[in-house]
N, C-alpha and C positions, 0 to 999 in steps of 0.2 A: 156096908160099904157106902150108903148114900148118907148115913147120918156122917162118916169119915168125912166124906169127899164135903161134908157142908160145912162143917167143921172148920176144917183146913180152907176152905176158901171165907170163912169169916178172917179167918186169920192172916190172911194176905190182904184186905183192906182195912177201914175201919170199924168194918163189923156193929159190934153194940155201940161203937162210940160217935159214927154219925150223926144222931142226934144231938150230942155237944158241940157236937164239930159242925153246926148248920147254926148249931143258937151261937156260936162266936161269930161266923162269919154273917149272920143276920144283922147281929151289932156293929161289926163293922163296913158293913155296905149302909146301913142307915148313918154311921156315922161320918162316912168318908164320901160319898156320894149323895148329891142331889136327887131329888125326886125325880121321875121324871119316863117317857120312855126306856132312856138308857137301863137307871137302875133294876125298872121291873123286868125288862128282859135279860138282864145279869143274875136274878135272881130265880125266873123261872128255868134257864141254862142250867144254875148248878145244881138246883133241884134232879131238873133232869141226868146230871154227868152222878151225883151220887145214889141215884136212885131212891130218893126218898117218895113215899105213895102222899099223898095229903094228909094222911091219919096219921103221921107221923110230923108233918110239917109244924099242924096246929102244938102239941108239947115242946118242939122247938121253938117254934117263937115266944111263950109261954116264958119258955126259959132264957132266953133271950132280955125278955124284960123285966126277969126278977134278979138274976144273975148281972145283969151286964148295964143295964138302964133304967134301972130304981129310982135313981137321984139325976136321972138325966130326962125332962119330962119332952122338953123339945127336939129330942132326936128319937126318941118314943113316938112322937106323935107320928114323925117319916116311918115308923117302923111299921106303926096301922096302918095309914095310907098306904104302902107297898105289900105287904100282907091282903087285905082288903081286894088290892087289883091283880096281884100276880098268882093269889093261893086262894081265892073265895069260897072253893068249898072244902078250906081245911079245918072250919069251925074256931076262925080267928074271933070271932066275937068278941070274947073276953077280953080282948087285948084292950079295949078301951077303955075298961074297968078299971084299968091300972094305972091311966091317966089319973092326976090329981084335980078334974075339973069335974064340973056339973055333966051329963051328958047334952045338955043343951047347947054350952059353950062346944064342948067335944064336936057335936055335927057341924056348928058353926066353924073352926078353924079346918077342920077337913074338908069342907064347902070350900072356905077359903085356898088352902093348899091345892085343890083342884083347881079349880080357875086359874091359879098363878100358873100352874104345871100345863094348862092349856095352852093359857097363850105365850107363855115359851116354846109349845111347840109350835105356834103360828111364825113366830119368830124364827125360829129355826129352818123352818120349810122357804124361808130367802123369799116369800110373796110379801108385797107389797097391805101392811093391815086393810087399808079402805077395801082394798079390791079383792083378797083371802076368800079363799076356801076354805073347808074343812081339811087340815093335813092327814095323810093315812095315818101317823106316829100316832091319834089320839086311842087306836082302837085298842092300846094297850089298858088307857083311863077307865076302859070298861063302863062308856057312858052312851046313852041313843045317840043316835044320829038328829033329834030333835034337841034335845040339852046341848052338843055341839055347834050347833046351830043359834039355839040362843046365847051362847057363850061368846061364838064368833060376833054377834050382832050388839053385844053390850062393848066388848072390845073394840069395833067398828068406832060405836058411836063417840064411844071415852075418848077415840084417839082421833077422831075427826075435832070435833071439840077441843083438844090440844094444841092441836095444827093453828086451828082455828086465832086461838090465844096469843102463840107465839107468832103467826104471821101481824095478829095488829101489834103487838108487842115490837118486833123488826119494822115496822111502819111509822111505830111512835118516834123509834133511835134516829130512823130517817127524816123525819119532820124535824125533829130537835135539833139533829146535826145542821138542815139545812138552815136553819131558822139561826143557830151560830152564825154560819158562813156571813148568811146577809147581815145580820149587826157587827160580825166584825170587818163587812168589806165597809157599812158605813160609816164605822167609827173611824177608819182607814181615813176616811175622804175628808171627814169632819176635822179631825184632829192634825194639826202640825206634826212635821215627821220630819228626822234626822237624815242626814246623807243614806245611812243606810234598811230607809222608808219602816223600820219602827215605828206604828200608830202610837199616838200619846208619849212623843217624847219632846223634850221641850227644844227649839230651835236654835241651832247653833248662835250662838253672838256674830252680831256683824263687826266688819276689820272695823278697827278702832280711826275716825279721819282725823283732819283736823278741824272741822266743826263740830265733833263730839268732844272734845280731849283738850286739857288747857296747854297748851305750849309755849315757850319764852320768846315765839317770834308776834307778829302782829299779824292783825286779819280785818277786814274791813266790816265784816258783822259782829266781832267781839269788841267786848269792853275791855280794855286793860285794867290787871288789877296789879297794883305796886306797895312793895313790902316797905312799909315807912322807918323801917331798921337798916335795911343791907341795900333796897331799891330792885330789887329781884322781880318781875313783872312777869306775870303770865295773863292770857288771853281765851279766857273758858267760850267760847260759843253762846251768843247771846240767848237767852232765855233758860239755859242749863250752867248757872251758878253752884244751885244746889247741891247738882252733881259732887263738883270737886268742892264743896265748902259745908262738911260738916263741923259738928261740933269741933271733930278732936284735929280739924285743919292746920298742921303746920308749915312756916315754909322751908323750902325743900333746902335752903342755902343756909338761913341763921336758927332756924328753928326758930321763928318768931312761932304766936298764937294766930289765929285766925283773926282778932280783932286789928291787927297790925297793918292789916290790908287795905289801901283805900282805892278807888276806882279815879285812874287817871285822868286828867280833863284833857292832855294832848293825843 
């Protein structure tokens, strides 16, 4: 009756085939989830919900990594890390073996992945880096209480340092900004400015008078000048001939030349 009764209660769960059904879902918790607190206690949960003892866990992940992440070496590696903290004495060992590194590189990126996985839990615990504790999530990491400590104290230091950079870095933008302002309020003051106080723009022309401008009437500081063709006389402002007598001068009534013009004696 009791081998029945065991029998038939294999057969209501998964029985023999928990094992597979722990190396699928080991590959996909490495592969769908971050390291981190969360994942190892999802993993030590289902452990628990299927009842698997440790001496069973180790062939699962085993198979996990031959089966499912052979050619996948970077979600392999999350697979020992998580293995390593959530299942340590299931005689994961091996599982690094199966990484395609040296073992030296292997402790080194695990090193690495830890630290990272730290201080995202620093992160996570909402304190403030300089000022952090130790957060409880680390006691998953499975590391002293003195390794946490120096962990927090290199992150401390890195991120004081940062701060550091970026506050002269925000001090330089402010010097420079201000250091514009001032050369452009003195270029401002320097420079001629249109109606609508634009630095460096050139100045409007002034109204046209009649001491700038030759006209057919007379004026008592102009010379008359008389077109010895038609008798056409205009009266440029004494000393600004120039002005109105280029080369290509004609007059405005016979189209004479510019030579046509002679300066009146009355």
């Amino acid at each position: 009756l009791a081998a029945t009764l065991a029998d038939y209660n294999k057969q209501l769960g998964p029985g023999p085939y928990k094992e597979r059904m722990m190396a699928r879902y080991l590959s996909a918790l490495a592969t769908n989830l971050p390291v981190g607190a969360k994942a190892i206690r999802a993993l030590q949960e289902t452990q628990s919900a299927m009842a698997l003892p440790d001496s069973a866990m180790g062939p699962a992940f085993e198979a996990a990594a031959d089966e499912y992440l052979k050619d996948r070496p970077s979600v392999l590696g999350k697979l020992v890390f998580l293995a390593e903290r959530a299942c340590p004495s299931a005689g994961v060992g091996a599982l690094r073996s199966r990484l395609p590194y040296g073992a030296e590189y292997v402790d080194s990126l695990q090193r690495m992945l830890l630290e990272k996985t730290f201080r995202e839990a620093v992160d996570a615990s909402g304190q403030d880096v300089l000022s952090a504790t130790v957060p409880a999530d680390v006691r998953e990491l499975r590391i002293s209480q003195a390794e946490a400590e120096r962990f927090l104290e290199k992150y401390q230091k890195e991120e004081a340092e940062a701060r550091r950079k970026a506050a002269m870095e925000a001090d330089e933008v402010d010097e420079l900004t201000k250091a514009r302002e001032v050369l452009l309020a003195k270029v401002k003051e320097e420079s001629p400015e249109v109606a609508d106080g634009t630095p460096g723009a050139d100045p409007p022309a002034p109204a046209t008078s009649g001491d700038d401008a030759p006209t057919s009437g007379g004026a008592s500081d102009a010379a008359a000048h008389e077109c010895s063709n038609c008798g056409y006389t205009i009266f440029p402002a004494a000393g600004r001939e120039w002005k109105f007598f280029g080369e290509d001068f004609k007059c405005p009534q016979c189209g004479a030349p510019k030579s046509a013009f002679k300066v009146s004696e009355d």
